[in-house]
MINU-639092 format. One record per residue (C-alpha): residue in one letter; x, y, z. Coordinates in steps of 0.02 Angstrom, whole numbers, padded with zeros to 5 digits, always signed. Example, Ala and Ser with C-alpha at 12.3 -4.5 7.8 and 13.67 -1.06 7.14 Angstrom:
<rs>
A+00615-00225+00390/S+00684-00053+00357/
</rs>
This chain:
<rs>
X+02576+06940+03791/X+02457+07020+03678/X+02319+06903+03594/X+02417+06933+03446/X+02537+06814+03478/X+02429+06701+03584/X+02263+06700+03517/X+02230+06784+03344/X+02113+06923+03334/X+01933+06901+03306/X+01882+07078+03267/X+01907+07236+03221/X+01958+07323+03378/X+02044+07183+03425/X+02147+07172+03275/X+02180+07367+03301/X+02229+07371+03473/X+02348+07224+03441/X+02428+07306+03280/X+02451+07477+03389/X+02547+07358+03524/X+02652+07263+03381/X+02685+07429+03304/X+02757+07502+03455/X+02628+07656+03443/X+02538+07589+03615/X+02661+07553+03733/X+02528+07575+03914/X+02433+07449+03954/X+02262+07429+03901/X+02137+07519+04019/X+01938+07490+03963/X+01789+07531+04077/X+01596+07514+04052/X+01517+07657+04089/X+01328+07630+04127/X+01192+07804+04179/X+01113+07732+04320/X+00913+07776+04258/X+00865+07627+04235/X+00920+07415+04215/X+01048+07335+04110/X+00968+07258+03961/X+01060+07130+03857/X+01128+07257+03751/X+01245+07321+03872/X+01287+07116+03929/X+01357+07150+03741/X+01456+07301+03807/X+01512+07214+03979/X+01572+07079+03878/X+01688+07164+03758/X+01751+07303+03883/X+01797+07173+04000/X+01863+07043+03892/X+01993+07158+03794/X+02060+07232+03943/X+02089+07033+03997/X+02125+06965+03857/X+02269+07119+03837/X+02324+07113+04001/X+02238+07241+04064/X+02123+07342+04174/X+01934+07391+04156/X+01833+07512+04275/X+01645+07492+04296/X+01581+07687+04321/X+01414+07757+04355/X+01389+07886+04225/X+01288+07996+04352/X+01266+08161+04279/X+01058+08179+04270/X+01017+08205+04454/X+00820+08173+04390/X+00826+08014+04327/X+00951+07928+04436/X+00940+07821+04592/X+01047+07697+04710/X+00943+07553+04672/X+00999+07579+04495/X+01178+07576+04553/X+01153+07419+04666/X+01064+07338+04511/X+01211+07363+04412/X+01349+07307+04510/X+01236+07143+04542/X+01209+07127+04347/X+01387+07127+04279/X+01447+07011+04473/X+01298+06899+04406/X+01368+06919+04221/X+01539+06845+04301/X+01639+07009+04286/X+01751+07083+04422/X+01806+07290+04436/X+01899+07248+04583/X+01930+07413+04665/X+01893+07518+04531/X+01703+07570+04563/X+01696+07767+04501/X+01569+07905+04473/X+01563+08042+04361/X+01497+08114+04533/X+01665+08083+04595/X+01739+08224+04466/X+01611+08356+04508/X+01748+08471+04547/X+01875+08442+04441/X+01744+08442+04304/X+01695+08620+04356/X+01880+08676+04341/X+01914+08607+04176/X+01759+08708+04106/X+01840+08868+04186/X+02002+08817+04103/X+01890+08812+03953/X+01827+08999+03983/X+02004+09043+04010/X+02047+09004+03839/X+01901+09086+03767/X+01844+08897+03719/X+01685+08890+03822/X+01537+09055+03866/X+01388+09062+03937/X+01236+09108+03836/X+01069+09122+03877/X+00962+09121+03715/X+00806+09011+03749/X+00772+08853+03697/X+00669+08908+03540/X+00819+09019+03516/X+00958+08886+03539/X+00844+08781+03409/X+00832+08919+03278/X+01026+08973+03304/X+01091+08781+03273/X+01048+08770+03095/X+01010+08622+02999/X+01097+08463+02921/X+01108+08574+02741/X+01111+08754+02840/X+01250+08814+02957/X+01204+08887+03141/X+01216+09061+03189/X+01332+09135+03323/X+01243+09173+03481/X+01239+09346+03538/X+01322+09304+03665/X+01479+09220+03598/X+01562+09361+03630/X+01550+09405+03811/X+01716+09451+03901/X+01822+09324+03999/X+01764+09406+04144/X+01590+09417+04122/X+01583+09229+04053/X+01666+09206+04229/X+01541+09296+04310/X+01389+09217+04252/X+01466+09036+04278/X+01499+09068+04456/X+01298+09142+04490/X+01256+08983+04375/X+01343+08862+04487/X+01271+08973+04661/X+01080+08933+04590/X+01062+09121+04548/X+00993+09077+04380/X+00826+08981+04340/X+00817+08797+04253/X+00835+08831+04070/X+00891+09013+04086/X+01099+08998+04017/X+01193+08848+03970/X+01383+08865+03967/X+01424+08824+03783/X+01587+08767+03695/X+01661+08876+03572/X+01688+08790+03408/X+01618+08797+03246/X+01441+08853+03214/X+01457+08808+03036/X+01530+08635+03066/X+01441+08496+02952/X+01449+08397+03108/X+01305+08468+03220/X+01382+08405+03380/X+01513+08540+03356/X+01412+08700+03332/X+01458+08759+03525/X+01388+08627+03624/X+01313+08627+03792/X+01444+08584+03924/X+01330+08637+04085/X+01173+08660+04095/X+01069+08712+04261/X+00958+08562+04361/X+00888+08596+04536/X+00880+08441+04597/X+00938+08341+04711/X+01075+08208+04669/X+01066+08043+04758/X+01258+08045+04790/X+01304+08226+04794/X+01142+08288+04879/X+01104+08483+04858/X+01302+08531+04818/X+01274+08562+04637/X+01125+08633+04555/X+01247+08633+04381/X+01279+08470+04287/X+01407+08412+04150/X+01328+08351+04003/X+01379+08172+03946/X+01483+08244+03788/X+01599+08332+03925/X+01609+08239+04091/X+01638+08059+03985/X+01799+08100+03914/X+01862+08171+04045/X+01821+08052+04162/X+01899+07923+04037/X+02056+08048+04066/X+02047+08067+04242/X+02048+07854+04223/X+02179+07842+04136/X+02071+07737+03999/X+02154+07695+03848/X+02006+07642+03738/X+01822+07707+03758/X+01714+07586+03695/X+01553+07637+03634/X+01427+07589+03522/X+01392+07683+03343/X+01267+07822+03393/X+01423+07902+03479/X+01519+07886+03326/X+01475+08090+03275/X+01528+08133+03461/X+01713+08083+03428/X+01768+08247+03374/X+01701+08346+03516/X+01762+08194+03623/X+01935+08225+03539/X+01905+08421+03565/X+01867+08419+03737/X+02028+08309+03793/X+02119+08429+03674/X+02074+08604+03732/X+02075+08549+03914/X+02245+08458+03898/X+02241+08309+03979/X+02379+08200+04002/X+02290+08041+03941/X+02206+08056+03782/X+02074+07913+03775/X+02056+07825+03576/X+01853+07808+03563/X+01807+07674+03452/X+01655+07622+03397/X+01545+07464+03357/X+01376+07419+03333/X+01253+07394+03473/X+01160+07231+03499/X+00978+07232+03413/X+00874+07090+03462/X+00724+07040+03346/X+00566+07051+03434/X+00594+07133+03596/X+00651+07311+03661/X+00821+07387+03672/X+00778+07563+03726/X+00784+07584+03897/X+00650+07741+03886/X+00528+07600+03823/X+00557+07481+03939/X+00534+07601+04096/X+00344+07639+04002/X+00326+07466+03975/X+00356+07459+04199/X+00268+07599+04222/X+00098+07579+04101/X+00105+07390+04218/X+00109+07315+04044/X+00244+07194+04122/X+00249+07148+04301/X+00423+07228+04330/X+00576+07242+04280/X+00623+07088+04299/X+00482+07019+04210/X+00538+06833+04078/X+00493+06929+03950/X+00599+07081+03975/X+00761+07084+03897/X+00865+07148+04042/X+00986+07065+04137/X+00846+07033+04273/X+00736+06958+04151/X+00808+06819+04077/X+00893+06786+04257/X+00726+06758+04302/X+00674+06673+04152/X+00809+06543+04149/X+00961+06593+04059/X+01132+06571+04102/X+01277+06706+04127/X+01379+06558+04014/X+01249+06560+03881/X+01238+06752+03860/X+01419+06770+03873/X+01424+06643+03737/X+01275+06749+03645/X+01371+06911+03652/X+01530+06817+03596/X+01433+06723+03446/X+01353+06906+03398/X+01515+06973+03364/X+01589+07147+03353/X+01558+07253+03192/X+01547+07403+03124/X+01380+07413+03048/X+01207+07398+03144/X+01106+07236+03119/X+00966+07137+03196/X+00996+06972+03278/X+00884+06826+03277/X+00805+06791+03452/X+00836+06609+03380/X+01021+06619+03408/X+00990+06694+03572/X+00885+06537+03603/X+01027+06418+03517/X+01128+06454+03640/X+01041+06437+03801/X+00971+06274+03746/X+01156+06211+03695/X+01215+06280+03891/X+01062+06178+03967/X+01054+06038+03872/X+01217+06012+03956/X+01188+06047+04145/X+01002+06040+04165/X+00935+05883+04259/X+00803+05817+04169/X+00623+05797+04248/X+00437+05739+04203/X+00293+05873+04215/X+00136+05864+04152/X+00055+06017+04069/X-00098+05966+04019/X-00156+05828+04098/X-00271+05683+04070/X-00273+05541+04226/X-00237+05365+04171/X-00294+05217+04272/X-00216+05090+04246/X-00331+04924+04277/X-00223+04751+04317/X-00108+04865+04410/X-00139+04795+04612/X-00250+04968+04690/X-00143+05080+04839/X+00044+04976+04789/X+00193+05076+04731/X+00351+05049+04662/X+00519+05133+04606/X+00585+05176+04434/X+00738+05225+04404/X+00771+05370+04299/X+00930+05457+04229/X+00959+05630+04289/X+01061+05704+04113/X+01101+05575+04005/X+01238+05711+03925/X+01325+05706+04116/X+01323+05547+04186/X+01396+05620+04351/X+01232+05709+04396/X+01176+05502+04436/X+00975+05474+04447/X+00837+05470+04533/X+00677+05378+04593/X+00524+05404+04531/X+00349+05344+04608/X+00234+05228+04498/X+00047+05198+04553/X-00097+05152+04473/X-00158+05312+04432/X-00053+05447+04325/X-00078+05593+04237/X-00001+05591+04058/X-00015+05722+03919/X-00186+05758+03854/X-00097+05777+03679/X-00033+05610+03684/X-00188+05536+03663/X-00320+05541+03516/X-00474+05452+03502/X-00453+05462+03308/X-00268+05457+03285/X-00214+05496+03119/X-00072+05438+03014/X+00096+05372+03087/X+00006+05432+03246/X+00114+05326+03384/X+00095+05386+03548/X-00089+05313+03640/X-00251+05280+03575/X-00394+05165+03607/X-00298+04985+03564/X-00132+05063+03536/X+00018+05017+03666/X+00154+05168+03732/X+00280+05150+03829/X+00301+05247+03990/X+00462+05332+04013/X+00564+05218+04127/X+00421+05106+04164/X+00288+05000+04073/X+00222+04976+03910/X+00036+05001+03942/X-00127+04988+03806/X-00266+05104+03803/X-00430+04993+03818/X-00555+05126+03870/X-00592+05316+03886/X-00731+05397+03996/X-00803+05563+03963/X-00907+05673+04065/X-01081+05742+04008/X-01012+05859+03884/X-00906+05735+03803/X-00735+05810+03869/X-00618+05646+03930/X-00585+05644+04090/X-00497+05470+04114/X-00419+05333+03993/X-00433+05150+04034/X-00279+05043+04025/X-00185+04904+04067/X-00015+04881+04076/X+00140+04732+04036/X+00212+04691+04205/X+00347+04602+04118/X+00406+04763+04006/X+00478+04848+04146/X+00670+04883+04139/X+00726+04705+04184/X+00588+04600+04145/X+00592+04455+04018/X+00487+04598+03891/X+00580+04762+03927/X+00663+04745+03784/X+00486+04729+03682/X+00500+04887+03556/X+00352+05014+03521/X+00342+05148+03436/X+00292+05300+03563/X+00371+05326+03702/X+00279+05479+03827/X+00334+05562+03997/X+00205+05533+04145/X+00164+05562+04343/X+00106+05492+04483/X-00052+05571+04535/X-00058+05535+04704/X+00120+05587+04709/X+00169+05728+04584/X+00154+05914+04638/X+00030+06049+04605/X+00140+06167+04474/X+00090+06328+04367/X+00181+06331+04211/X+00225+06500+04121/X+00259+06495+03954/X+00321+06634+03861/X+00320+06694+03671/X+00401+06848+03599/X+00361+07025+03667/X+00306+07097+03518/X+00225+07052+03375/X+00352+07114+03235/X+00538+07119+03236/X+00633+07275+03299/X+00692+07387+03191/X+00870+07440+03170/X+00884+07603+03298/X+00869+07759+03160/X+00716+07675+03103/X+00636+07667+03287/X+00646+07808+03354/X+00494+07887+03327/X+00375+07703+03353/X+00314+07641+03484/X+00326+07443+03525/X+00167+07349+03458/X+00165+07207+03605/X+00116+07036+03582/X-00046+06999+03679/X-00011+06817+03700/X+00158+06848+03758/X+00130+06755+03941/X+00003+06613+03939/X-00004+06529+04096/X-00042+06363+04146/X-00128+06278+04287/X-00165+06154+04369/X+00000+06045+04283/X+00080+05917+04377/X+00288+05873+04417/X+00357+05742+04491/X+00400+05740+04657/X+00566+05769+04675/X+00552+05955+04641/X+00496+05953+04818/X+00649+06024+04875/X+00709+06128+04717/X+00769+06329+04751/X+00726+06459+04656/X+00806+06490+04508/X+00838+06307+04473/X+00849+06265+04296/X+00765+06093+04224/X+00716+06006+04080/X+00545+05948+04059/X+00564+05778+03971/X+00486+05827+03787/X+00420+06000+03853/X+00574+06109+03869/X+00680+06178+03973/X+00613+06283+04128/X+00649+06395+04283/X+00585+06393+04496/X+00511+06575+04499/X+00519+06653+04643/X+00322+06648+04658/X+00334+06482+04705/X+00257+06457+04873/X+00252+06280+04957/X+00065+06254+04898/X+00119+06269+04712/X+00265+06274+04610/X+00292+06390+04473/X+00373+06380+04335/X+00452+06488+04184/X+00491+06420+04019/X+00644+06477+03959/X+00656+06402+03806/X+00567+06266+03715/X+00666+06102+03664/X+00672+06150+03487/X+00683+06293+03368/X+00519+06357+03302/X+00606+06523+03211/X+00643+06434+03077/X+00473+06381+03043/X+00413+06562+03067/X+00526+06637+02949/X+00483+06536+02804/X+00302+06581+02839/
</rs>
């Protein structure tokens, strides 16, 4: 059943693929694949391309491949590949047994391009690179025919067999389709379908010392699939007639239909993973999977979800025409997927020690608290209250000012889950920074008593200090300092990066039952946000990430 008849299309290719398959004019079954290069990690514009390749070929009923575009033995490695596979698992996407390599069609690669010379559709030339360049043309001039266009089937042979035995130098000759040299579309003036690189590939080792480029091995790999629909994003949409061309002239029984849509732009951050790697490299981020990195790795270490960006990418949309998204709907939606299954939790990130005066010295006793008041199921928990707790320093002022109600001197708060106390003192040290507030607190306003129902107007988040846990806090703001630009207008810039984009806090304070949390658990700090165990954490000291903040602050910034 198509989603045509179940669930109505919600985009272009959708709507196309669906009308083919009403029509009668697609009668195999839908066959997608994502095809990542593995130089580098997956950044959350390809979770936009996982997404869609996976979810048409489920939503139609069909099949889609993950393959390892691995055609640049210089910039490739395993850990790449391993990184992948563990991004789109993590992403909640399954290839089953359909794991492929463009290294896997080496050889079959290397015959098509002979078919190719066969034909008299492919030569090899070996004008230089400042040659190539002057020979191409322009955008208002048409190329020139190489010299060499004309070599004989035999010698075109010749020179492709010494190319692919490393007789020939890096750089030296380039087997070149034969098109159109004074094609409008640049991408046809006899493109490079092999070019020489001696080095060695991670899968193949030393066998080649020739490589496809990406315009020829990915459409015949798609072929050699058996895709039906090549997904890609809108810089490839020039490409489709030489993608067309090649599955033409080397007549392949399954002709692939590329289609393209807009990439994901994200306001604020990187999407070019050339940046990125300098970003790694210049130690301007701790890593790769740095919070504030934008790959898959990132925000898995941050905090976030595979629901939430799956929900992201779905929310985004598929269109036709490049845009720039809002890191606040990226934030939206991780906040909506949390506020649902985080527990909730108190932690103190700047704190001030109460004491609390008529409260006996060295007793305890047990509050209890809710764990997610939007899932009763997740039950609650005990909390520790002493004499002496830490509460917010912000939550106090000396000279509050209007409609101020959280604690000041003479002012009553209530403690979350526990008493309503009054502020009767403070005590400073010699340079007049507090150090402690004086209170004292209603023993009958605790949940039960004959008071607890006695209203105030403040109510603030606390902990035990002689039972709440050493924590650094990590709180991250955007990675640069302006929004991206769409991709034609950043080519040429360089990312202007937000110096305050970690600030890190310490000594704050959690309550204790974070004793036992693993890494990667997601909470919500009561009135803070919602946050993340990094894997720093040792048993001394917990440490935190931020993912996102309770509320929306773009908003504000935008009408700023």
């Amino acid at each position: 059943m198509t989603p045509s008849e179940n669930h109505p299309p919600i985009d272009f290719i959708r709507t196309m693929i669906a009308e083919d398959q009403d029509a009668g004019r697609s009668v195999q079954r839908v066959h997608t694949r994502f095809p990542p290069e593995p130089n580098g990690h997956l950044h959350i514009g390809h979770a936009k391309s996982i997404c869609l390749n996976f979810a048409i070929a489920q939503e139609f009923g069909g099949l889609c491949n993950l393959r390892l575009d691995d055609t640049n033995p210089t910039k490739e490695h395993m850990d790449y590949v391993r990184s992948i596979q563990e991004d789109v698992r993590w992403l909640g996407f399954d290839w089953g047994d359909r794991l492929y390599y463009a290294s896997d069609y080496f050889e079959s690669l290397y015959e098509y391009a002979l078919k190719l010379i066969r034909k008299g559709k492919a030569y090899v030339d070996n004008l230089s690179a400042e040659e190539l360049r002057e020979y191409r043309g322009t955008l208002t001039e048409a190329g020139k025919k190489s010299p060499h266009r004309q070599r004989t089937l035999e010698e075109n042979l010749y020179l492709f067999a010494k190319m692919r035995a490393g007789e020939f130098e890096e750089g030296t000759h380039v087997l070149r389709a034969k098109i159109d040299m004074a094609s409008p579309n640049m991408n046809l003036r006899d493109p490079a379908l092999y070019r020489i690189r001696k080095a060695t590939h991670y899968r193949t080792g030393d066998a080649w010392c020739i490589y496809p480029t990406y315009d020829f091995a990915h459409p015949l790999s798609d072929a050699l699939e058996g895709i039906t629909h090549s997904l890609c994003t809108l810089e490839f949409e020039d490409h489709r007639p030489l993608y067309d061309w090649v599955l033409d002239e080397c007549e392949v029984p399954c002709h692939s239909q590329q289609i393209e849509f807009a990439r994901l732009n994200l306001a604020h951050t990187v999407m070019s993973k050339r940046k990125l790697l300098k970003l790694v490299e210049e130690g301007q981020v701790q890593g790769w999977d740095d919070p504030r990195m934008p790959t898959i790795k990132g925000l898995r270490r941050r905090g976030y979800t595979p629901a939430a960006i799956r929900s992201f990418c779905d929310r985004v949309g598929v269109a036709k025409r490049d845009s720039v998204i809002e890191m606040g709907l990226l934030e939206h939606t991780i906040r909506e997927d949390l506020n649902r299954t985080s527990p909730r939790v108190m932690a103190v990130l700047h704190p001030v020690k109460v004491i609390i005066e008529n409260y006996p010295e060295g007793q305890t006793e047990e509050v209890e608290a809710v764990n997610n008041p939007e899932d009763v199921g997740q039950g609650v928990r005990q909390l520790t209250f002493s004499r002496e707790i830490y509460i917010e320093a912000d939550d106090f002022r000396e000279d509050p000012p209007k409609k101020f109600f959280r604690l000041s001197v003479g002012q009553e708060v209530r403690l979350r889950y526990a008493y309503i106390i009054r502020c009767v003192g403070v005590e400073k040290d010699q340079d007049g920074t507090i150090v402690a507030l004086r209170c004292t607190f209603d023993p009958e306003s605790k949940r039960g008593g004959t008071q607890a129902g006695r209203k105030v107007k403040g109510t603030i988040h606390w902990v035990s200090v002689g039972h709440a846990l050493p924590t650094e806090v990590r709180i991250y703001e955007p990675l640069l300092t302006k929004p991206s630009a769409l991709p034609k207008k950043s080519i040429t810039s360089e990312p202007i990066l937000n110096p305050c984009s970690l600030q890190v806090l310490s000594p704050c304070w959690a309550e204790a039952s974070l004793k036992h949390a693993s890494v990667g658990s997601r909470f919500q700090f009561e009135r803070q946000g919602y946050f993340c165990l990094d894997p720093d954490s040792m048993n001394q000291k917990l440490v935190f990430n931020r993912t996102v903040s309770l509320k929306d602050p773009w908003a504000k910034m935008e009408k700023k």
